[in-house]
LOBA-57463 format. One record per residue: residue in one letter; residue number from 1; x, y, z of N, C-alpha, C in turn. Coordinates in nm, 3 decimals. Example, Ala and Ser with C-alpha at 12.3 -4.5 7.8 and 13.67 -1.06 7.14 Angstrom:
2
ATOM  nufi  badren     n.px     n.py     n.pz    ca.px    ca.py    ca.pz     c.px     c.py     c.pz
ATOM     a       1    1.319   -0.569    0.780    1.230   -0.450    0.780    1.320   -0.330    0.780
ATOM     s       2    1.285   -0.225    0.708    1.367   -0.106    0.714    1.290    0.003    0.787
END
This chain:
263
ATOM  nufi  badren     n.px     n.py     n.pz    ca.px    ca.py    ca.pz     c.px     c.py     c.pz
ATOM     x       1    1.583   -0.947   -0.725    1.438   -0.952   -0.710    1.371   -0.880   -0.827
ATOM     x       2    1.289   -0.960   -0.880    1.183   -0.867   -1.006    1.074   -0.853   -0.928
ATOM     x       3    0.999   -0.714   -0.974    0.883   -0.690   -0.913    0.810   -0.677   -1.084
ATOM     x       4    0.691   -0.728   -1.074    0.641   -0.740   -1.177    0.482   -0.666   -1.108
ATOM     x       5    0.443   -0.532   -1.157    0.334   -0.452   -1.095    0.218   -0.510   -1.202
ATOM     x       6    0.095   -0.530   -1.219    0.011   -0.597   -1.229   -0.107   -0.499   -1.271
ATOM     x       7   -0.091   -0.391   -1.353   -0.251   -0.297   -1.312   -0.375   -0.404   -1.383
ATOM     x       8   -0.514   -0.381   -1.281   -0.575   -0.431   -1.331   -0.677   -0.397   -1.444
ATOM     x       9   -0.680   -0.270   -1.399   -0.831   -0.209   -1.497   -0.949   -0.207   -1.490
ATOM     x      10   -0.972   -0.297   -1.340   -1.099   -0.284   -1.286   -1.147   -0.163   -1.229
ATOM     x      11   -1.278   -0.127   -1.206   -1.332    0.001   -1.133   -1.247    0.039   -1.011
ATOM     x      12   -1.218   -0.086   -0.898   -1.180   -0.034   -0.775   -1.035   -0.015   -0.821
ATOM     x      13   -0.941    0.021   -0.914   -0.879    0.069   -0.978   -0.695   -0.034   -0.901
ATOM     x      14   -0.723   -0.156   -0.852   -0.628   -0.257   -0.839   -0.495   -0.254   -0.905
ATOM     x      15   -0.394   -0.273   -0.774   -0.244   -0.283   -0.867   -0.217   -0.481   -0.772
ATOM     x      16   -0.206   -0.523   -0.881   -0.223   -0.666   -0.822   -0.007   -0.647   -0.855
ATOM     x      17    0.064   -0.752   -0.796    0.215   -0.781   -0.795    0.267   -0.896   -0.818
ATOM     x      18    0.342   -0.943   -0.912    0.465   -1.052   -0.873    0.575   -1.061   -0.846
ATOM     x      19    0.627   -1.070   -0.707    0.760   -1.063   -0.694    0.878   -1.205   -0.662
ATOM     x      20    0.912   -1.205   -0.751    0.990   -1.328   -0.828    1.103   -1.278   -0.797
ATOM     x      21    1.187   -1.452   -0.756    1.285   -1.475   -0.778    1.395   -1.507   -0.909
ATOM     x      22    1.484   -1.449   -0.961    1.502   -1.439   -1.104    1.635   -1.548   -1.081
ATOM     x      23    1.683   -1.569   -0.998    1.730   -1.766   -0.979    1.685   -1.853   -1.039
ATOM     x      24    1.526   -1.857   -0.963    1.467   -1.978   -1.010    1.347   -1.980   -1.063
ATOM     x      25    1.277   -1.856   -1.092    1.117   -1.816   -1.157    1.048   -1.828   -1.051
ATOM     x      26    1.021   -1.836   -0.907    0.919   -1.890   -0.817    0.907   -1.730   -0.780
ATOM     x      27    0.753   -1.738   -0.766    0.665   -1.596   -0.777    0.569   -1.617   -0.666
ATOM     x      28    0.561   -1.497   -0.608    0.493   -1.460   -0.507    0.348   -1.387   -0.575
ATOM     x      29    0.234   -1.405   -0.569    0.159   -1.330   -0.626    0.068   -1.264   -0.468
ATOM     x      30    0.097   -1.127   -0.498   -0.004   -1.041   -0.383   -0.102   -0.984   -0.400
ATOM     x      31   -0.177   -1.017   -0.295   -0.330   -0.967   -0.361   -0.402   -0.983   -0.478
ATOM     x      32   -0.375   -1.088   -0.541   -0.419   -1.119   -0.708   -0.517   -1.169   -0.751
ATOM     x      33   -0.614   -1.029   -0.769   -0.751   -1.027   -0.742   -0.771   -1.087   -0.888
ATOM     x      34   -0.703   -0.984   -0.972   -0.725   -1.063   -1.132   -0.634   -1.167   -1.181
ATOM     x      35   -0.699   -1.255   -1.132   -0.620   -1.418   -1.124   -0.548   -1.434   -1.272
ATOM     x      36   -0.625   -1.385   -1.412   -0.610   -1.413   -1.482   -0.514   -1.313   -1.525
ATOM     x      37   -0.505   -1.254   -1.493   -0.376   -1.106   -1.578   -0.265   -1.209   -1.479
ATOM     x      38   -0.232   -1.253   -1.349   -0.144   -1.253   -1.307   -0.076   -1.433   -1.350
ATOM     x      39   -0.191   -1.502   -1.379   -0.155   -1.645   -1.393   -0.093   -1.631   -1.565
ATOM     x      40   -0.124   -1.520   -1.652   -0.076   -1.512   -1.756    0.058   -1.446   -1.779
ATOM     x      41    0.060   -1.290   -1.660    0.193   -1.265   -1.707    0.321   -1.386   -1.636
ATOM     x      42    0.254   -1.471   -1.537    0.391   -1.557   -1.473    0.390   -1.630   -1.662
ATOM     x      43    0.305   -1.657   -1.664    0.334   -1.787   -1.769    0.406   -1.760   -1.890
ATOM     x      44    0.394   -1.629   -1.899    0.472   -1.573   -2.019    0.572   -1.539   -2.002
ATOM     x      45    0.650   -1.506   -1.870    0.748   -1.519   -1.842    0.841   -1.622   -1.808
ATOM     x      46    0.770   -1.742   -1.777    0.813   -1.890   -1.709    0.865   -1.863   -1.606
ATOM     x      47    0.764   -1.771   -1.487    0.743   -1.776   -1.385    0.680   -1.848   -1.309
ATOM     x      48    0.701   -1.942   -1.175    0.567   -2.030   -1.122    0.485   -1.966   -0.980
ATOM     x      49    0.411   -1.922   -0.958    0.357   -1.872   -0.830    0.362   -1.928   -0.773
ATOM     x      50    0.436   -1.994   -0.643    0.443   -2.076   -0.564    0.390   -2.022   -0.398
ATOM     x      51    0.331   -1.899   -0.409    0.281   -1.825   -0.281    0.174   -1.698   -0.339
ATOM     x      52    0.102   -1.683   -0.218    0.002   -1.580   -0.288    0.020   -1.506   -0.083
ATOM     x      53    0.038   -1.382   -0.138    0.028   -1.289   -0.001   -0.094   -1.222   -0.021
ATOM     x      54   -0.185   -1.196    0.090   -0.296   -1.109    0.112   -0.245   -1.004    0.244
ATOM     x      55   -0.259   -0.899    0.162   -0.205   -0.774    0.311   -0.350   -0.797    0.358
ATOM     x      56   -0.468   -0.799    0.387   -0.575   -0.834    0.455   -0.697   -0.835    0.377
ATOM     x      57   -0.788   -0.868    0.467   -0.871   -0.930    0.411   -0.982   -0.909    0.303
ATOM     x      58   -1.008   -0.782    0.287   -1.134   -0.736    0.223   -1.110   -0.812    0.050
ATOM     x      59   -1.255   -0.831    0.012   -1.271   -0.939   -0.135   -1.184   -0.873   -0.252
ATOM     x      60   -1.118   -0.739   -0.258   -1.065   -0.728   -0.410   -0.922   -0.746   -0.384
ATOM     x      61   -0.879   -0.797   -0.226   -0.789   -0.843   -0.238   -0.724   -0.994   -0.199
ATOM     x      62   -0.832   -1.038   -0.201   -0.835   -1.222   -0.190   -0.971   -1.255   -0.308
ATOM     x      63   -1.005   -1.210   -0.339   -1.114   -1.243   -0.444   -1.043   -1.311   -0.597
ATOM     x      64   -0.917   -1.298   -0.573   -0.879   -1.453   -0.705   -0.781   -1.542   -0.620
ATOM     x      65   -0.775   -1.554   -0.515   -0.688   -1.640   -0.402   -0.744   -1.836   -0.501
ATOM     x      66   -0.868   -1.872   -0.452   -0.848   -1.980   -0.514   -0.855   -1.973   -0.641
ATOM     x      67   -0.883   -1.920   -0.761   -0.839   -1.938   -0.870   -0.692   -1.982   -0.895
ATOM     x      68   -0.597   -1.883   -0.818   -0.443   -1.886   -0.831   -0.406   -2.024   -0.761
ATOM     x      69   -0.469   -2.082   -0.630   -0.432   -2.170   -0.588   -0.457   -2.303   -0.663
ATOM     x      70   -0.592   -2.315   -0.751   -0.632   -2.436   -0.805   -0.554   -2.411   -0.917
ATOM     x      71   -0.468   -2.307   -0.996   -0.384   -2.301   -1.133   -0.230   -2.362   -1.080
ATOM     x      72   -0.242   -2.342   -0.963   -0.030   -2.337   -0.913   -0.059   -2.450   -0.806
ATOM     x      73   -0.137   -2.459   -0.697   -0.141   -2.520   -0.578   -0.044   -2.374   -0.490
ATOM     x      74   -0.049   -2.274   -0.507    0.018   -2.179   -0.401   -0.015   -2.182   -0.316
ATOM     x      75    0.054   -2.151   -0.216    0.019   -2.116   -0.045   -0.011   -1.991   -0.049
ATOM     x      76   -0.130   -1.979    0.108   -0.165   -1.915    0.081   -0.076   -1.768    0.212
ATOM     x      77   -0.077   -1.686    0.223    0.010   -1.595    0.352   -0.046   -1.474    0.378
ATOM     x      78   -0.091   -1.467    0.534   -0.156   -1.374    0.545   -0.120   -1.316    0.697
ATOM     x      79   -0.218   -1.206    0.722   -0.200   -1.172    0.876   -0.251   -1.364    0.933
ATOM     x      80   -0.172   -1.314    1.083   -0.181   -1.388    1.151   -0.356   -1.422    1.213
ATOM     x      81   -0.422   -1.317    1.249   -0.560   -1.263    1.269   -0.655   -1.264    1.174
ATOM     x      82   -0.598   -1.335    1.079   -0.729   -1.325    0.964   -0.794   -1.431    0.901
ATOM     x      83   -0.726   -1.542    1.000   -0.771   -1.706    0.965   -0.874   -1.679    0.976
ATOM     x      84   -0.974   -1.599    1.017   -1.168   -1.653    0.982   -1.202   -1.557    0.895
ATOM     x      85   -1.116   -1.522    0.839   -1.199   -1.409    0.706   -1.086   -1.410    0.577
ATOM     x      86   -0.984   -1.484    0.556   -0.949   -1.555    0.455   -0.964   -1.706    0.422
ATOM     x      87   -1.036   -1.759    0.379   -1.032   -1.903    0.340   -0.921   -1.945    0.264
ATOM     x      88   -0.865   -2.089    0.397   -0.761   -2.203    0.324   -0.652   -2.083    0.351
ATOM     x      89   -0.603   -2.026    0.447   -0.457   -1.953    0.492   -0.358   -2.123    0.513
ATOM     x      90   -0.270   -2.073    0.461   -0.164   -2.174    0.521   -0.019   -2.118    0.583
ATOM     x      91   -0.046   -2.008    0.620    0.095   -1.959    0.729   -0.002   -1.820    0.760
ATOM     x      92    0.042   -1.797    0.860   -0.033   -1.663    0.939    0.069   -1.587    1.003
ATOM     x      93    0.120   -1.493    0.936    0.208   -1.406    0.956    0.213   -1.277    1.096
ATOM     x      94    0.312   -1.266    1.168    0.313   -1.190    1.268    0.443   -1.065    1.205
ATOM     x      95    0.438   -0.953    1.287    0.540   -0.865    1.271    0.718   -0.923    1.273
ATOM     x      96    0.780   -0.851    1.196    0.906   -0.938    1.187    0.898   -1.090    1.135
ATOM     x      97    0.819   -1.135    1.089    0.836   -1.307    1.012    0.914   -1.295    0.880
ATOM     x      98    0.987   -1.336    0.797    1.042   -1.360    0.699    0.971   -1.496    0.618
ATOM     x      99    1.012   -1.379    0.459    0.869   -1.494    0.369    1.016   -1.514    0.247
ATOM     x     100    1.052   -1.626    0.206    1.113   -1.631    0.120    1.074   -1.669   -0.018
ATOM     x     101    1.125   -1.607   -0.094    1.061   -1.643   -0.245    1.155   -1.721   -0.355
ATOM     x     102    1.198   -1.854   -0.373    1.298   -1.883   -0.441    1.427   -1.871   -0.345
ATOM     x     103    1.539   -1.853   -0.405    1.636   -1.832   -0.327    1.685   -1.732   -0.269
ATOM     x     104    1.671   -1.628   -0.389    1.720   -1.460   -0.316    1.660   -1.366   -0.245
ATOM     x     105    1.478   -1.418   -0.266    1.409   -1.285   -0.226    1.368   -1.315   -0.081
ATOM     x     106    1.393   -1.200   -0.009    1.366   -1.221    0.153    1.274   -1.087    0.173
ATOM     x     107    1.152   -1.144    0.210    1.054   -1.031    0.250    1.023   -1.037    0.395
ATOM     x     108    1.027   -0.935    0.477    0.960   -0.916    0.579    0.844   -0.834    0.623
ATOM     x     109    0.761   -0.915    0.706    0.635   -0.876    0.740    0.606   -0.766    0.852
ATOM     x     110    0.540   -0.671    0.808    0.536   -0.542    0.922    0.395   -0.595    0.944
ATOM     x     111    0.312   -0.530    1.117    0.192   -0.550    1.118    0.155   -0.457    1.093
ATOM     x     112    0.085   -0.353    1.044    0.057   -0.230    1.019   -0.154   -0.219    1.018
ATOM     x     113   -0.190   -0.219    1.122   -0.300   -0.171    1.135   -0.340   -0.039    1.111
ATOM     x     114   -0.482   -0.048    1.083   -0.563    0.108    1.036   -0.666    0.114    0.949
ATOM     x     115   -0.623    0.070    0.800   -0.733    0.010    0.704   -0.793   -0.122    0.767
ATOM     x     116   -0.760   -0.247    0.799   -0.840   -0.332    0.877   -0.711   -0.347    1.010
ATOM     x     117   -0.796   -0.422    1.097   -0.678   -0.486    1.197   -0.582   -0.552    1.229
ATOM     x     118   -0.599   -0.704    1.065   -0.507   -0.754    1.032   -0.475   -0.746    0.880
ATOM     x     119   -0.397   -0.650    0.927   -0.329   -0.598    0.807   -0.174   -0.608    0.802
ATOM     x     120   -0.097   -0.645    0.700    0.060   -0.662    0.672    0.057   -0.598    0.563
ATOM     x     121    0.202   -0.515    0.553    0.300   -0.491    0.495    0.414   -0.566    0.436
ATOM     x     122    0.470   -0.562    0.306    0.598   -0.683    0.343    0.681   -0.596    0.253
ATOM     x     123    0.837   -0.564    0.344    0.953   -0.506    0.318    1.018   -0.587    0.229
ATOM     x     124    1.096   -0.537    0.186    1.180   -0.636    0.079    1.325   -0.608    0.176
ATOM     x     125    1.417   -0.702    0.158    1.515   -0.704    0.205    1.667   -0.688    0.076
ATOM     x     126    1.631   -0.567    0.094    1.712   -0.545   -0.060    1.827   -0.422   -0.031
ATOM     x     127    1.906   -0.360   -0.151    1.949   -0.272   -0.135    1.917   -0.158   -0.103
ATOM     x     128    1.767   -0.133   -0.216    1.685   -0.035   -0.251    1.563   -0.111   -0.209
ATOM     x     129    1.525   -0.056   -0.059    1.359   -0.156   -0.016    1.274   -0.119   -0.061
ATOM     x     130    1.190   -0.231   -0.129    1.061   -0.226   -0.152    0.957   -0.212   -0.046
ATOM     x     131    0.856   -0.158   -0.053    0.730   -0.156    0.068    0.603   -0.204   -0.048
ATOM     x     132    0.533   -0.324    0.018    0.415   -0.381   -0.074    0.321   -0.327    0.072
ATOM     x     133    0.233   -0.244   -0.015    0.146   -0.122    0.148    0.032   -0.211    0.119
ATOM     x     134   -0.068   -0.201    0.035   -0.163   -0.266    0.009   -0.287   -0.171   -0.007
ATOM     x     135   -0.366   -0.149    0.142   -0.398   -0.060    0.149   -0.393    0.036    0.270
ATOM     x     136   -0.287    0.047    0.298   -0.257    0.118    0.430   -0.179    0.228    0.374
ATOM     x     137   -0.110    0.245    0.289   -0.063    0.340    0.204   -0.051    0.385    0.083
ATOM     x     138   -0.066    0.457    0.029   -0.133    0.511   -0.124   -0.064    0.628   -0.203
ATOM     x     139    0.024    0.592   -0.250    0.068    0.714   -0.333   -0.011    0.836   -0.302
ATOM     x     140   -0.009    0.876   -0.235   -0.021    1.060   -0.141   -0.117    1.055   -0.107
ATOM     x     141   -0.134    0.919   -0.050   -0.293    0.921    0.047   -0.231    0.792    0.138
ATOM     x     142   -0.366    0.798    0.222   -0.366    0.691    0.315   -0.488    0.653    0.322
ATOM     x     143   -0.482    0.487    0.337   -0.598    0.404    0.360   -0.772    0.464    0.449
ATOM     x     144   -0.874    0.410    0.373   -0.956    0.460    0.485   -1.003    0.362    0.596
ATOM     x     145   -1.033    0.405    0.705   -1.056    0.268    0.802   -1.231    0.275    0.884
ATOM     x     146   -1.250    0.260    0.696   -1.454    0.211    0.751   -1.499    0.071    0.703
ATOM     x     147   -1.377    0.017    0.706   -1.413   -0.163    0.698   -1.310   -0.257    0.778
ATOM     x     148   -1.333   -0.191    0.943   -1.289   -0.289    0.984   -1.134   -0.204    1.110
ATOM     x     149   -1.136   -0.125    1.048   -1.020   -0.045    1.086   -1.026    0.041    1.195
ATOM     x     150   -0.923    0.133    1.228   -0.961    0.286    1.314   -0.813    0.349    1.342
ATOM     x     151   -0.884    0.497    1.299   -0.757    0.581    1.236   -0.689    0.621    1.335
ATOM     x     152   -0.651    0.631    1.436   -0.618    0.575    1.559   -0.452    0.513    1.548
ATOM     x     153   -0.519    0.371    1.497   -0.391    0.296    1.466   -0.344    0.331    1.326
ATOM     x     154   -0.423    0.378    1.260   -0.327    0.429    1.119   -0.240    0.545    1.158
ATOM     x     155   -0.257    0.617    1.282   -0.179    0.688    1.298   -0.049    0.666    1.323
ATOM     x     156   -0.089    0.544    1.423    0.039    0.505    1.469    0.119    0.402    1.382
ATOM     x     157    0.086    0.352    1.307    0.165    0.280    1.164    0.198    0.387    1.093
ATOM     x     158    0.157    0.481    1.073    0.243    0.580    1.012    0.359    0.654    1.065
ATOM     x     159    0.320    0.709    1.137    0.415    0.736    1.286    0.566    0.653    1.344
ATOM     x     160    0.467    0.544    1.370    0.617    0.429    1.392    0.680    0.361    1.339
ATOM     x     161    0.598    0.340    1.231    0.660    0.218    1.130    0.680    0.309    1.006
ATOM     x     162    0.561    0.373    0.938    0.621    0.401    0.749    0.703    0.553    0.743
ATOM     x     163    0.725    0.592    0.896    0.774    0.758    0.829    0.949    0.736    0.902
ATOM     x     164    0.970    0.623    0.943    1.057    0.554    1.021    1.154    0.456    0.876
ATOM     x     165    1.083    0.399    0.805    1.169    0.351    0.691    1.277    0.434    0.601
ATOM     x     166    1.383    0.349    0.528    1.459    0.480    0.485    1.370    0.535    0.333
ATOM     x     167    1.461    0.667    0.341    1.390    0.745    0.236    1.382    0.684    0.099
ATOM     x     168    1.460    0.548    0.096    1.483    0.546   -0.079    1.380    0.414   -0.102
ATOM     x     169    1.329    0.410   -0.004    1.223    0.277   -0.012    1.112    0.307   -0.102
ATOM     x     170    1.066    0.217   -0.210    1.013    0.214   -0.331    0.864    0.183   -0.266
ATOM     x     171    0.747    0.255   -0.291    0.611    0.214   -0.287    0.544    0.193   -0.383
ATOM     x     172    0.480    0.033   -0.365    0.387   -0.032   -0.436    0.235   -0.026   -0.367
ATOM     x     173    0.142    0.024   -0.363    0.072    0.035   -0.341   -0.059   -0.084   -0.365
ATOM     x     174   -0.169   -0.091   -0.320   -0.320   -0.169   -0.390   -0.387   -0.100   -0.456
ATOM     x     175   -0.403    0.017   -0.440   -0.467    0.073   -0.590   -0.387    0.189   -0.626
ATOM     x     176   -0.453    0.280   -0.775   -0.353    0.396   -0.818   -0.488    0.477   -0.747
ATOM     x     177   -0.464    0.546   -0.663   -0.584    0.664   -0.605   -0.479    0.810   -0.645
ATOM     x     178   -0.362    0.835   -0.715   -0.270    0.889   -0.722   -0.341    1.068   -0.732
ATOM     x     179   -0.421    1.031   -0.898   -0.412    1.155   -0.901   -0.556    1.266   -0.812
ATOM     x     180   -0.654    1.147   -0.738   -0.729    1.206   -0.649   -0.650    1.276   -0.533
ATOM     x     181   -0.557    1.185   -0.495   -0.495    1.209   -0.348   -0.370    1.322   -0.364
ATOM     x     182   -0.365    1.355   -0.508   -0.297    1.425   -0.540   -0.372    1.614   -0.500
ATOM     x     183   -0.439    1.550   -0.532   -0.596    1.718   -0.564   -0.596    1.701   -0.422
ATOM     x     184   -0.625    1.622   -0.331   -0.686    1.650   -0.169   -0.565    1.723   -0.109
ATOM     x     185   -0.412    1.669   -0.142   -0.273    1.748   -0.104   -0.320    1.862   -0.132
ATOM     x     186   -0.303    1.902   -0.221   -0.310    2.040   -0.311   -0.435    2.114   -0.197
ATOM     x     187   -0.572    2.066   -0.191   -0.678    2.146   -0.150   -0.611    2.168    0.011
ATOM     x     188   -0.565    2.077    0.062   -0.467    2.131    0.241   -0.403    2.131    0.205
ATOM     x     189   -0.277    2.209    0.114   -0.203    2.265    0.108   -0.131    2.294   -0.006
ATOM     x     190   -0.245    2.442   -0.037   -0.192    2.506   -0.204   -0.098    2.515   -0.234
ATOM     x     191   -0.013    2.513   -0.138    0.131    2.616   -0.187    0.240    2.497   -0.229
ATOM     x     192    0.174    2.358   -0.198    0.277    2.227   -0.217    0.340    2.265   -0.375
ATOM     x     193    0.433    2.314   -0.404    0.427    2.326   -0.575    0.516    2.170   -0.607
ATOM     x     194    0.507    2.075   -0.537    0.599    1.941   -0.602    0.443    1.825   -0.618
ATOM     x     195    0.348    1.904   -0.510    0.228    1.789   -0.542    0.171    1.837   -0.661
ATOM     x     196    0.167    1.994   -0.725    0.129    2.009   -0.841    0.172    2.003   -0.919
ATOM     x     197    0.329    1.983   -0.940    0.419    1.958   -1.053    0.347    1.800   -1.082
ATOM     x     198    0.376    1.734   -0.983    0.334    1.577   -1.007    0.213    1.563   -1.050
ATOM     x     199    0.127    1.636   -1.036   -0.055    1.650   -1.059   -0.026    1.622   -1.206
ATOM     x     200    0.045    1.749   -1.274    0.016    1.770   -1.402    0.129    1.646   -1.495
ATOM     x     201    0.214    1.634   -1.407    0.330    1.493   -1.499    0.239    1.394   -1.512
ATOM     x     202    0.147    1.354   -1.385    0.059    1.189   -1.363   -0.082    1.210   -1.494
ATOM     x     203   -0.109    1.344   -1.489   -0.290    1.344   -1.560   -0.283    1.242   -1.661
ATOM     x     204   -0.225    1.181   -1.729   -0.238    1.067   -1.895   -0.133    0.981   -1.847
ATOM     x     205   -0.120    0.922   -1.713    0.034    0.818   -1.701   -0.066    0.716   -1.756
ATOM     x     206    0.036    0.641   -1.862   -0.014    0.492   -1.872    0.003    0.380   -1.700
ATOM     x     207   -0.102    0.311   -1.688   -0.103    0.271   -1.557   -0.051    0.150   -1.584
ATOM     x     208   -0.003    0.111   -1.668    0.090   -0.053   -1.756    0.233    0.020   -1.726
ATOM     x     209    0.236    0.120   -1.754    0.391    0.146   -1.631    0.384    0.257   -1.563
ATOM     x     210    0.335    0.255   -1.432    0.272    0.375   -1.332    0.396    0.388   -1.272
ATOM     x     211    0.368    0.535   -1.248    0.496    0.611   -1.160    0.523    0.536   -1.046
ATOM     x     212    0.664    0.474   -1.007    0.639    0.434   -0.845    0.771    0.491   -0.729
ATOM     x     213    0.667    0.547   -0.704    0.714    0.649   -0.567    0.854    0.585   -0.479
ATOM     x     214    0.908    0.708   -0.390    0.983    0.671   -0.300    0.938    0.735   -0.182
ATOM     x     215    0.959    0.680   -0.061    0.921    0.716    0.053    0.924    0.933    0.094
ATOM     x     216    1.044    0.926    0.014    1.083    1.068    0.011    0.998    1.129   -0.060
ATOM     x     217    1.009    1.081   -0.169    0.894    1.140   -0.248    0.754    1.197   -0.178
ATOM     x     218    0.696    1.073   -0.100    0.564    1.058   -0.081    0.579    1.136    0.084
ATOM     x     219    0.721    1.177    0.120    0.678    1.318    0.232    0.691    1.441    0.204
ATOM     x     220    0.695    1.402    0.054    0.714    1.591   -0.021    0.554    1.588   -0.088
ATOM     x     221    0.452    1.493   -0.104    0.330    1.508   -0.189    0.245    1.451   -0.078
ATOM     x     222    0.258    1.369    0.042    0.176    1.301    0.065    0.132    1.393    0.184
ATOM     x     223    0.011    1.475    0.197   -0.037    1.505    0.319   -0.044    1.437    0.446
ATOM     x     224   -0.093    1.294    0.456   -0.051    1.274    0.582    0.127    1.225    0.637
ATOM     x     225    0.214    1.284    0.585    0.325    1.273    0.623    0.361    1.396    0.645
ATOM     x     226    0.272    1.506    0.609    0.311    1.645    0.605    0.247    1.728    0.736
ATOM     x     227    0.252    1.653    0.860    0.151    1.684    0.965    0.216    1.823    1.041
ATOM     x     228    0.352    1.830    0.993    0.380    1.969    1.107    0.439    2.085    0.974
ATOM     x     229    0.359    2.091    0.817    0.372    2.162    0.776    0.258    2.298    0.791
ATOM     x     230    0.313    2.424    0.831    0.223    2.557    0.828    0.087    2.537    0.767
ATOM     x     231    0.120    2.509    0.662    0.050    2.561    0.504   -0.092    2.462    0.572
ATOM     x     232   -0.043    2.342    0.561   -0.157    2.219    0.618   -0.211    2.246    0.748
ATOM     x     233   -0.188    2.294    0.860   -0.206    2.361    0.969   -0.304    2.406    0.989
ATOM     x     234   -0.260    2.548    0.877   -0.353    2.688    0.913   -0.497    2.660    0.845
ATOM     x     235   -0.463    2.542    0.704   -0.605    2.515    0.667   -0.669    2.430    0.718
ATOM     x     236   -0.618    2.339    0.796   -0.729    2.206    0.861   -0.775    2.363    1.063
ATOM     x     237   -0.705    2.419    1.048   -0.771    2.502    1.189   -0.913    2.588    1.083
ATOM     x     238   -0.863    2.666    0.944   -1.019    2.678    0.933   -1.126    2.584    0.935
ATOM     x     239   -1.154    2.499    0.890   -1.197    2.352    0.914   -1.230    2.357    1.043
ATOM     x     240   -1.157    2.316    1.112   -1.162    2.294    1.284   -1.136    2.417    1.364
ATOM     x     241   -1.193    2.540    1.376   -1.125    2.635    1.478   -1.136    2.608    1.580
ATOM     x     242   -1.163    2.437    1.654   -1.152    2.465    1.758   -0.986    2.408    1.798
ATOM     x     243   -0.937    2.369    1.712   -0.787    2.294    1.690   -0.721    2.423    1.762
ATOM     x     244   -0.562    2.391    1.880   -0.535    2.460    1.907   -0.379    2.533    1.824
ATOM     x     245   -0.334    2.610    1.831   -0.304    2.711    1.770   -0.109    2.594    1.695
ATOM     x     246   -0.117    2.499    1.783   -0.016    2.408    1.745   -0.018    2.247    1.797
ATOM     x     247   -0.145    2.190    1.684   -0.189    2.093    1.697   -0.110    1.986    1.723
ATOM     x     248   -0.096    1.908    1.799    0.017    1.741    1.784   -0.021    1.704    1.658
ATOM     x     249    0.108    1.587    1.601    0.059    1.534    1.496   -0.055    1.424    1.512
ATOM     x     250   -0.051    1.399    1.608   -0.122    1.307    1.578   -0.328    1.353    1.580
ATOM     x     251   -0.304    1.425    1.663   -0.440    1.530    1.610   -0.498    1.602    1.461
ATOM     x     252   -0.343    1.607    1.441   -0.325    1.694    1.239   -0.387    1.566    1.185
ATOM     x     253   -0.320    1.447    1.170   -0.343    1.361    1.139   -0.508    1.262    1.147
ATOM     x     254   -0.545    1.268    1.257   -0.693    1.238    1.245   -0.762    1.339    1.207
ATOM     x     255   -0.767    1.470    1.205   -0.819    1.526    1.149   -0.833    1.536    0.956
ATOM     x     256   -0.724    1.547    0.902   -0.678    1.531    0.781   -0.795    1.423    0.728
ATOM     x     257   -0.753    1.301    0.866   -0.808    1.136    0.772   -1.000    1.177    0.773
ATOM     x     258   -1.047    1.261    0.904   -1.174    1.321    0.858   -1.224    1.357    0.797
ATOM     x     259   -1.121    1.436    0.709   -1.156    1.516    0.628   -1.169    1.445    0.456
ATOM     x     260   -1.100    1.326    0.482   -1.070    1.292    0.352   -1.183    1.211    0.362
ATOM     x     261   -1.255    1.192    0.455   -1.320    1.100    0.431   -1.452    1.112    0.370
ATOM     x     262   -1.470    1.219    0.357   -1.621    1.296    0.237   -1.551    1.396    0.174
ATOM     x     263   -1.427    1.365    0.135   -1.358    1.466    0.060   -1.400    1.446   -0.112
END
């Protein structure tokens, strides 16, 4: 499987993907908002997009869907729930479905609600798994859910599904929010010294080849995976004193996503 990461360079700061089969060139393009970065790097590779995945619905991540479709004729693959807010879906994906790309690549579809309701994930079925998050997970952040969403269920996709994958699973994310979500770690919880080592490695990364995380990684930097650490604790109770003295996670956790949210 090639994963071909896509930065775009637009404001909302987009990592568009192609993940190709290296058998036969047939390319999956996800979320490929900038139709034109992605219809050029297949072509320069003599890659063909023969599928376009949308983890859900919001416009910067279906906003080059028909461009790509009127260049390739791709199909289009999405949540199952999102036939009235993606135009021209042609498969509607449920939890556990398998998406094949060419001959070798076998992706599977998680449902992962929180950022919207129909929202997917798609695992790679590999040695070393890939996770395409979109926006439900973020290099040391997590999605926000004020379009459509509720943090609620991002809890529980985190919880059951992404802290549940194995550790060596590779994250691709929808945008680089890296080195913000990096500073919000750090502000709940100073003492992280691996989120500030990474602070200062990421400040000048070229985003044409951006750091990409492993699951492990992202429970040593990522605050909301860090819900029953002290350090994060004692500072979301100043915040909240009315939090009790050994919060559930899943309380740490909505609180955190509060906080980030006029952070």
């Amino acid at each position: 499987m090639i994963i071909e990461q896509v930065w775009t360079g637009n404001a909302f700061r987009n990592f568009n993907y192609l993940i190709v089969c290296p058998e036969t060139g047939e390319a999956m393009a996800v979320d490929p908002l900038d139709h034109e970065k992605c219809l050029a790097r297949a072509n320069s590779n003599g890659w063909q997009i023969t599928q376009i995945l949308n983890t859900h619905e919001h416009f910067d991540h279906i906003g080059g869907n028909a461009d790509v479709v009127a260049a390739t004729g791709a199909k289009i693959l999405a949540h199952a729930n999102a036939r009235d807010t993606i135009p021209d879906m042609d498969r509607g994906l449920l939890a556990g479905d398998i998406i094949k790309v060419g001959r070798t690549v076998e992706l599977e579809a998680l449902d992962t609600p929180g950022h919207t309701m129909s929202h997917v994930c798609l695992l790679s079925h590999t040695e070393t798994p890939a996770l395409f998050c979109g926006d439900t997970l973020f290099n040391a952040g997590a999605g926000n859910c004020h379009n459509g969403g509720h943090p609620e269920e991002m809890y529980n996709t985190f919880a059951n599904q992404l802290a549940k994958l194995p550790d060596n699973t590779l994250i691709y994310p929808g945008h680089d929010y890296l080195g913000n979500n990096l500073e919000f770690t750090l502000d709940r919880e100073p003492d992280n010294q691996r989120a500030q080592a990474l602070l200062d490695e990421v400040a000048n990364q070229n985003l044409d080849a951006a750091l990409v995380t492993s699951l492990a990684l992202e429970k040593e930097i990522n605050t909301f995976f860090r819900l029953h650490s002290p350090s994060v604790i004692a500072r979301l109770q100043e915040a909240f004193p009315e939090l009790d003295e050994n919060p559930d996670s899943r309380t740490v956790f909505l609180k955190l996503r509060e906080l980030r949210n006029s952070w």
